[in-house]
N, C-alpha and C positions, 0 to 999 in steps of 0.2 A: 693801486694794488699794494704800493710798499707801506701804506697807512693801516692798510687790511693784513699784514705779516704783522707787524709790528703789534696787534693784538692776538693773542696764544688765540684766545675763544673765537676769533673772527677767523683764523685761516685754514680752520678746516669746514666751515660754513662755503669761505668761497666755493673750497673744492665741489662742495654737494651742488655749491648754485651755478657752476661751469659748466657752459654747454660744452659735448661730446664731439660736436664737428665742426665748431669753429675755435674751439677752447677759449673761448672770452663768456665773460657774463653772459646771463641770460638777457636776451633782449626780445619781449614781447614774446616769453614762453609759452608755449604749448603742449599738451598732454596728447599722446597717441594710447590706443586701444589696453597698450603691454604695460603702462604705468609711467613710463618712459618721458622725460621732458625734453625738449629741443626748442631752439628760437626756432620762430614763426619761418624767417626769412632762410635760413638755415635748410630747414625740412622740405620747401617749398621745392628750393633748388634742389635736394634728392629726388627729390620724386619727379621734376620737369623730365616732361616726354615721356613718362611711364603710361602705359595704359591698361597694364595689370602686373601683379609683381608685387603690389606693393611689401613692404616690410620696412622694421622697425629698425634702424641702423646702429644700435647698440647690442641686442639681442638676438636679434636676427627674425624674429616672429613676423611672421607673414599675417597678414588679412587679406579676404576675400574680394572688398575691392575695396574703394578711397578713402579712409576715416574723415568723420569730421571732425576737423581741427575744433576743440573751443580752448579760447585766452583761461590760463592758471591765471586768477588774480591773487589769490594768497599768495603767488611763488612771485608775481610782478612786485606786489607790497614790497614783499622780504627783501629782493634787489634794492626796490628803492632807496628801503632805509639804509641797506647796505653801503650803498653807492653814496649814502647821502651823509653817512657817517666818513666815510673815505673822503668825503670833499673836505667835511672840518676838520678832519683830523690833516690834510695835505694845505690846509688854510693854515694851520695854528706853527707847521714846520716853516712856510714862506714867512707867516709874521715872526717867527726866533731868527729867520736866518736875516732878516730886515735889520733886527734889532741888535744884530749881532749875537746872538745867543748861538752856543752849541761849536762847532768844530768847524763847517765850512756847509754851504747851502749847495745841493745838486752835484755832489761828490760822491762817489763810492770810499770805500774806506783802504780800497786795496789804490786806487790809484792818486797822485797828488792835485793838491785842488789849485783849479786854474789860478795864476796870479792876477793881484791889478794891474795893468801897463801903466795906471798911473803913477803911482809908489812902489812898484815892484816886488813890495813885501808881503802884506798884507792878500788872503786870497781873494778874491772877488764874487761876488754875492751876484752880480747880473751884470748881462750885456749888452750894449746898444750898437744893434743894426747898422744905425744910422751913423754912429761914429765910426763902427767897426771894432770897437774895445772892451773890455771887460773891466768895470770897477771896484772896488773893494765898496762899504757902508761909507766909509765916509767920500771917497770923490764920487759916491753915486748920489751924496744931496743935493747936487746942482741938478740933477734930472732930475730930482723931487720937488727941489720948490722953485726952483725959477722957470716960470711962463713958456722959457724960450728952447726950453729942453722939452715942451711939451708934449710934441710931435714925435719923439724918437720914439722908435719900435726898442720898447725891453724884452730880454728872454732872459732863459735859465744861464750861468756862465757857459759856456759853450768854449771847445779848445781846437786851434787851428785854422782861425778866423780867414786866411789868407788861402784852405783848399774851398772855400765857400765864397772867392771871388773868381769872378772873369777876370783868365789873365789876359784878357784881349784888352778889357775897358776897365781893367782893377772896380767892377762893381760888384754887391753883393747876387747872388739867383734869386732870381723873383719868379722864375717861371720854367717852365718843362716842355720840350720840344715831342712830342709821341713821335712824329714821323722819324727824325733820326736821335730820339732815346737819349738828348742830353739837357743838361739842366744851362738856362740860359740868363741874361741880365735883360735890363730895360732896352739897353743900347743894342742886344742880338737879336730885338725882336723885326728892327727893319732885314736881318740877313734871313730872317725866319717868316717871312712875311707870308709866304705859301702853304706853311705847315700848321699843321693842329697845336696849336700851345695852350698851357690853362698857368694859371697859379701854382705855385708848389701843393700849398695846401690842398686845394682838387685834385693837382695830380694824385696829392700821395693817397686822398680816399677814393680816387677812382682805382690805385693802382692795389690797393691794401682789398679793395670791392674782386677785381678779378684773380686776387690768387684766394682770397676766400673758396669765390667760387670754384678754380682751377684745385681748391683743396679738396671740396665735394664732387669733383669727377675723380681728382686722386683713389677718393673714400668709394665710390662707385665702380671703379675699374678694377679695384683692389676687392672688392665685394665679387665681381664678376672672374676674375679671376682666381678666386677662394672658390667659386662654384665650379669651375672646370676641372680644376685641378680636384676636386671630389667626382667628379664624372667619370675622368681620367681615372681616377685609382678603382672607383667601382667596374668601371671596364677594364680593366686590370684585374679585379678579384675574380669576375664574370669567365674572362677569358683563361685565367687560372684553372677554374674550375671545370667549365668544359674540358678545357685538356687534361684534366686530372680524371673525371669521367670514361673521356675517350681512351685514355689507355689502361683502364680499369676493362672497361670494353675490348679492344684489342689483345690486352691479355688474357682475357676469360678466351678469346676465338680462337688465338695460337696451343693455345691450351689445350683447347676442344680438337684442332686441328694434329698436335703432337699426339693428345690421347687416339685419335684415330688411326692413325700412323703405327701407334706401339699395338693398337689392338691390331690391326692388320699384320704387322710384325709378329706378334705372339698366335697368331692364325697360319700363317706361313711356316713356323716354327714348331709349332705344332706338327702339324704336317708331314715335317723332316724326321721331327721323335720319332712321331708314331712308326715311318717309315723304317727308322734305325730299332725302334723295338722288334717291332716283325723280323727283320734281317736275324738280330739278334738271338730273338727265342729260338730260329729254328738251327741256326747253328751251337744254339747250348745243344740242345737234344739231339744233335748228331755228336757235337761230341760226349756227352753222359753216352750215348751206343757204340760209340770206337773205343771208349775206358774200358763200358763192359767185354767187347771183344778181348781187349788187353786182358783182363782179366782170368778168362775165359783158354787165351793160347798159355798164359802164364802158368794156369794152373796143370793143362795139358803138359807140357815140357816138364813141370815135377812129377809128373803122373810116370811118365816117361823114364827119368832119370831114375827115380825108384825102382820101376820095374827091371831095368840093368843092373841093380845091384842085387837081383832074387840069385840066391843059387841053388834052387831047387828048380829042375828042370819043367816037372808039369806045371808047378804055380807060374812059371816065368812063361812060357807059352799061354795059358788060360788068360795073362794078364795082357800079353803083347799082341793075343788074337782079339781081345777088348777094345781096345786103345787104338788097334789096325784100323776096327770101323769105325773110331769118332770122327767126325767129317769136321774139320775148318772150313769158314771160306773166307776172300780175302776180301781185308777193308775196302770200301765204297765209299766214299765223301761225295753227296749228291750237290750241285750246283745252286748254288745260292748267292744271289744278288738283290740289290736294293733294285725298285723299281725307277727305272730310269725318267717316266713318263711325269710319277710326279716328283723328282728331282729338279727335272726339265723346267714346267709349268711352275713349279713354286719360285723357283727362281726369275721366270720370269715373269712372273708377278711381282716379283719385288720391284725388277728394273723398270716394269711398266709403269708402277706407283713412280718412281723414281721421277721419269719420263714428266708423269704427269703434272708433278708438283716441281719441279725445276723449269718446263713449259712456261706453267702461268705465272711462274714469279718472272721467269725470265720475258715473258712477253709483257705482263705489266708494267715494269719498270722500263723496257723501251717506250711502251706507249706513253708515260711518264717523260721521259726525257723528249719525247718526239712533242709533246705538248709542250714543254718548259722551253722548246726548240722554237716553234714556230709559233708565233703569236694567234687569237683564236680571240675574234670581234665576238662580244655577247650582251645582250642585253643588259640593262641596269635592273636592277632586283626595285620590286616593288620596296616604295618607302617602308611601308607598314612591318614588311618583312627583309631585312636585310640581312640577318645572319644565315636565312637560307643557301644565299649566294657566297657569306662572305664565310661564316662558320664552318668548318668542316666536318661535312657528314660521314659518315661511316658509310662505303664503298656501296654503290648501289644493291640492290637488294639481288638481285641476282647470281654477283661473287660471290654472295656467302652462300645462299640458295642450291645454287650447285656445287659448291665445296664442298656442302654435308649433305647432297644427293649424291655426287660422286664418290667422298668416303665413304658415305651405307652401302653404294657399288660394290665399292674394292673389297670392304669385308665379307661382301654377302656370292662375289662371285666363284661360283664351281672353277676346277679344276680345270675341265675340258674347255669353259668358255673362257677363259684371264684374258688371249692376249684380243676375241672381239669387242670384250667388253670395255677393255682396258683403253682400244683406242677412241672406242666411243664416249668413253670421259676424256680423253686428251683436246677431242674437238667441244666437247660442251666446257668443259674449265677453263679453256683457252680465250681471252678477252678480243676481240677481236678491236685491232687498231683503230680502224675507225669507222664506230658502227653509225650504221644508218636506219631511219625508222621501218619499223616490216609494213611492206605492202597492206591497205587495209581487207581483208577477207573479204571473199564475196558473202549474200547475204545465205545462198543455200549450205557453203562453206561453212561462215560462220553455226549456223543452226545445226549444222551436222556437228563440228565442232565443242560447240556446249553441248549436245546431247551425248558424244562420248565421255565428259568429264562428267555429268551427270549421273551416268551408270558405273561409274569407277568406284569400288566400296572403300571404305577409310584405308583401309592396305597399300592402296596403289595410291591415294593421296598422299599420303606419309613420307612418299618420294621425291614431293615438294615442299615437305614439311619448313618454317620459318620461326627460330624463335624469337619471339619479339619480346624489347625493352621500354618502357614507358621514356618519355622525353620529358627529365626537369623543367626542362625551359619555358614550356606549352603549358604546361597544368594549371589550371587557376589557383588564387589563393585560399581556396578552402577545400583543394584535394589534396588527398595527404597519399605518398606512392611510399610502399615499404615491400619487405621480401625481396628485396635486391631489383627494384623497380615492375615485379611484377603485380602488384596487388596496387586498384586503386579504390579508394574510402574516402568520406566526407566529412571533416569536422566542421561546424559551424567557429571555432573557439577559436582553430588553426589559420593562421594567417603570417607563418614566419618566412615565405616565399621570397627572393628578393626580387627587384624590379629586371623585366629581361622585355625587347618589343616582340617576343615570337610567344607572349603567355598570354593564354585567356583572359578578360577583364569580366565577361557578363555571362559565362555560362560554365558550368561546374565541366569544362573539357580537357581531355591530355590529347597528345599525339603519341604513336609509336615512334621510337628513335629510329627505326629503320626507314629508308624509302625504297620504294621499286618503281623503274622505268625498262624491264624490261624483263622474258622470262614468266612463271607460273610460280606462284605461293601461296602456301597454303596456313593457315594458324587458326587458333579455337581459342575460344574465351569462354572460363565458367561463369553462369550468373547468380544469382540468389532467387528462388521460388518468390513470386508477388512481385519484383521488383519494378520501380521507374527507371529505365537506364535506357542506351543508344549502344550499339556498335556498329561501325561503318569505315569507310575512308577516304580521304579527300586531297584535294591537291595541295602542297606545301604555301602556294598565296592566298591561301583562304584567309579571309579577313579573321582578325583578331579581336574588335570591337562591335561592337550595335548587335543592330538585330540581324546581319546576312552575315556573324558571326556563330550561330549555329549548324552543326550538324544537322545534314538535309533542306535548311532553308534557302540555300541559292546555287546555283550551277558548278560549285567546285567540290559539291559532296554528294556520296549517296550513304544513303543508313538505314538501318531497320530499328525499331523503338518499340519496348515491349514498357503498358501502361497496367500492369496488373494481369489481367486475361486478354487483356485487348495487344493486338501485334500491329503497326503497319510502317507500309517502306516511305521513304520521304529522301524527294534529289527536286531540286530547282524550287522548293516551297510549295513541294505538290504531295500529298497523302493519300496512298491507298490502301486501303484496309485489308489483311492477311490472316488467314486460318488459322485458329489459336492451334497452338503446340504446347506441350508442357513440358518438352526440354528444355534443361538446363545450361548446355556443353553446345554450344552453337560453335560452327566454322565456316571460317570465309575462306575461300580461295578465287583467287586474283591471277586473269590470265591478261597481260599487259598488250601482248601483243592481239591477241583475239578481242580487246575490245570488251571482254564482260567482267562481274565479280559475283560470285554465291554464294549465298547464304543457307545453311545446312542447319538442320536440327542431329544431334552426333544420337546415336543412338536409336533411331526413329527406322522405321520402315519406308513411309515415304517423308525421307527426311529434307525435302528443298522447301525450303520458307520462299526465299525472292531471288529474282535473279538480275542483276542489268545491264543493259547492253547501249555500251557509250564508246566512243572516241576518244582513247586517252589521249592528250597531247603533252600532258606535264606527268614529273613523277609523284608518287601517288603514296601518299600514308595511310597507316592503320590508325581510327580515332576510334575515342571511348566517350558517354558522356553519361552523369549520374545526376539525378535529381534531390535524392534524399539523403540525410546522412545516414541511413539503417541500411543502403544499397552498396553494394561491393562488386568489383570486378576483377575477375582475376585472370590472368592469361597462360596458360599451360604452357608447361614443358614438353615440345615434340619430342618424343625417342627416336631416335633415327635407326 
């Protein structure tokens, strides 16, 4: 190498021809798929015990599976000559420093060059082993021409010849102990008699052999640990993001939740005006009647006082017999009050609101700590789906369900009924500590059941009304959700999704952000006239790959799919075929505990498409699925 510095044109060659993982020359280069050169033996070792993975260790470029290695021989030439120009050129420096030519032979220029021990002046050009010394040119021509010098081992001058003997047996190392890791003489070899020893020179390529290799696990580990730590930050951006969602989400609910509150407040308020105008108007117009009175005696008393100052006798009788019969009568202020009843009731409509919305907070957050209290054994979440269990979802579908059932309550309740109604939301908002599953319905139960929900017109379902949010997480990479998650569409182009294990891979599907296990809900979804699409809902383990990752093809979903004019339901991979409809504005409503879910055509006379009747035992999402990119689904806004 120092033959190869010592030419400008040659040591940026070396660099190109330096393998990347062992940093020595090329030896018995080879070409991978990326352009990329590595020795043979070099590569081999990256890749031992892979059995996919492979990639390129400079670049990073993956292939699909094992490249075939073929031998660069233009790049083996180039070495050679390389390598073969370094020999003459490190030939031609040992025959100057022979001849004495030049400064000192295997010196650096920074430190001083080993003396002869023979002449003590002169530096020394090589050493013999076998004497133990260093000689300068001239006391090294007895090793050169006489016979009897023939046998000594020369080297380069070497300095400190005496830490390179055994100080047991002042001899020089000849050999390497592995087992206890020291370098040993001829004479240590009987104390070493049990142990592994080789030669120095084996030792040193067997030992230069395992940290090469010990270098390409370095380079391998260091490789594997570059990938976590990108895992780690993408689950970092992942889990940012969700939570940046989630209180996007919880702010729009508190929102909704405050707006319902002030409206109720501005309805109660109301109430008191109106009640305080009433009071009001009728007490101006008595008094605008007690002014005029005033008026009235006012002008009488001048009438009066006049006529006492007549002094003509008959004008002052004519006037005083006038005035005798004007008749007064005395002021009357009739009893007016505010009406006490809705004084009463409005008020206590407020405290009942009060009641109710201090209850559930305050019962949640015990049930909260009573959880965070006592430990609670649960299953391990399917592999496929783990952030079901470990993500956090927005509070089952029900809290909010009857939050904005109970709000529409409190706005919409009369006067006379506040305080039955009011405790009627107390016990439905209220979470109960620790619920347990409802009893399953019997089957005439059940039947009677659905068929009340049946006959209920949109009015009375709007009581269950549920708005629902599409779930990033779930959408495949070619559905595109915009309008604040409610609208979902198809680009073939779009695919800037990031990687999440709860997203479709094979079928254009979202979920709803919401789940329900518990409770009555209800939501509508507009479609598009001709459309390929699905709506339906399924349980949160529903597979996410292959084929029993569609809507209606295996037991954790049921759907209905409209194919142009054609309609039919589809749950466990079973189709049956359904009465075309030409509505647009389809609703499901979902009764958790009853066991069923409906599908409604909105608008319709007889508007029941399908209906089904299952065993929930998990909680249950609203899904969407589109076939085309010209198909659109959009999900309504309930007004409560």
């Amino acid at each position: 190498m120092a033959a190869l510095e010592s030419e400008p044109g040659l040591s940026g060659l070396e660099e190109e021809l330096t393998c990347s993982i062992c940093l020595c020359l090329f030896s018995s280069p080879v070409t991978v798929p990326c352009g990329h050169n590595f020795c043979s033996s070099c590569l081999e070792l990256t890749w031992a015990g892979l059995s996919g993975g492979f990639s390129c260790p400079q670049c990073r470029a993956t292939f699909a599976g094992r490249p075939q290695l073929q031998k660069n021989t233009v790049l083996c030439r180039v070495v050679e000559q390389l390598q073969g120009r370094a020999g003459a050129k490190g030939e031609e420096q040992e025959e100057g420093n022979e001849n004495g030519d030049g400064e000192v032979g295997g010196c650096c220029a920074e430190e001083p060059p080993v003396p002869c021990d023979s002449c003590q002046e002169a530096p020394a050009v090589q050493t013999c082993l076998t004497c133990t010394a260093s000689f300068c040119a001239e006391h090294l021509r007895p090793h050169r021409d006489s016979p009897a010098f023939r046998d000594h081992q020369l080297c380069p001058p070497l300095r400190d010849l005496q830490l390179r003997k055994c100080p047991q047996h002042n001899r020089l190392f000849e050999f390497f102990c592995g087992k206890h890791g020291v370098c040993i003489c001829s004479l240590c070899l009987l104390g070493h008699k049990l142990c592994p020893t080789n030669p120095l020179e084996q030792a040193k390529a067997a030992a230069q052999s395992a940290l090469k290799k010990r270098l390409v696990e370095l380079h391998n580990q260091g490789e594997r640990t570059a990938r976590a730590m990108g895992t780690v930050k993408t689950n970092q951006n992942q889990s940012a993001e969700t939570a940046l969602r989630k209180k996007e989400l919880i702010r729009n609910e508190f929102s909704e939740i405050k707006a319902a509150i002030e409206a109720r407040e501005n309805e109660i308020m109301k109430a008191i005006i109106e009640e305080e105008k009433r009071v009001w108007n009728k007490l101006d117009y008595i008094y605008s009647v007690l002014g005029n009175k005033k008026n009235e005696i006012q002008s009488l008393k001048d009438q009066i006082e006049m006529a006492l100052t007549e002094s003509d006798d008959v004008l002052f009788l004519k006037r005083a017999t006038a005035l005798q019969q004007t008749a007064t009568k005395e002021a009357f202020v009739p009893l007016v009050e505010m009406d006490q009843n809705v004084l009463h009731s409005t008020y206590q409509s407020a405290i009942m609101l009060k009641d109710v919305v201090k209850l559930s907070v305050t019962q949640s957050r015990d049930k909260k700590e009573e959880v965070a209290a006592k430990p609670v054994k649960t299953k391990a979440p399917a592999a496929a789906h783990p952030n079901k269990a470990a993500v956090g979802k927005k509070p089952h579908g029900p809290h909010q369900t009857h939050k904005e059932k109970n709000t529409s309550q409190a706005q919409n309740t009369s006067q006379g009924e506040t305080d039955t109604k009011e405790k009627k939301k107390a016990a439905k908002v209220a979470p109960s500590p620790a619920p347990s599953p409802a009893p399953t319905p019997t089957t005439a139960a059940a039947k009677e059941l659905i068929d009340s929900f049946l006959k209920k017109p949109r009015e009375e379902l709007l009581q269950y009304a549920a708005n629902i949010t599409l779930d990033y997480n779930t959408a495949h990479n070619t559905v595109v959700l915009s309008e604040n998650y409610t609208r979902m569409s198809i680009s073939d182009t779009f695919s800037a999704h990031k990687y999440h294990p709860q997203r479709f891979t094979d079928y254009r599907q979202v979920l709803g952000f919401q789940c329900f296990k518990r409770g009555v809900h209800y939501w509508e979804v507009q479609l598009q006239p001709s459309s390929f699409c699905g709506v339906g809902v399924c349980y949160g383990s529903m597979e996410r790959h292959g084929p029993e990752s569609r809507l209606g093809r295996n037991s954790k979903s049921w759907c209905v799919e409209w194919l142009n004019s054609k309609i039919s339901s589809w749950h466990n991979d079973v189709e049956k075929c359904l009465p075309n409809t030409k509505a647009t504005r389809i609703g499901v409503l979902l009764h958790c505990e009853g066991g069923f879910v409906i599908f409604s055509a909105v608008g319709e006379k007889n508007n029941l498409i399908y209906k089904f009747k299952a065993q929930f035992t998990e909680a249950l999402y609203p899904a969407f699925w589109l076939f085309s990119s010209d198909g659109v689904l959009s999900l309504c806004h309930m007004k409560e």
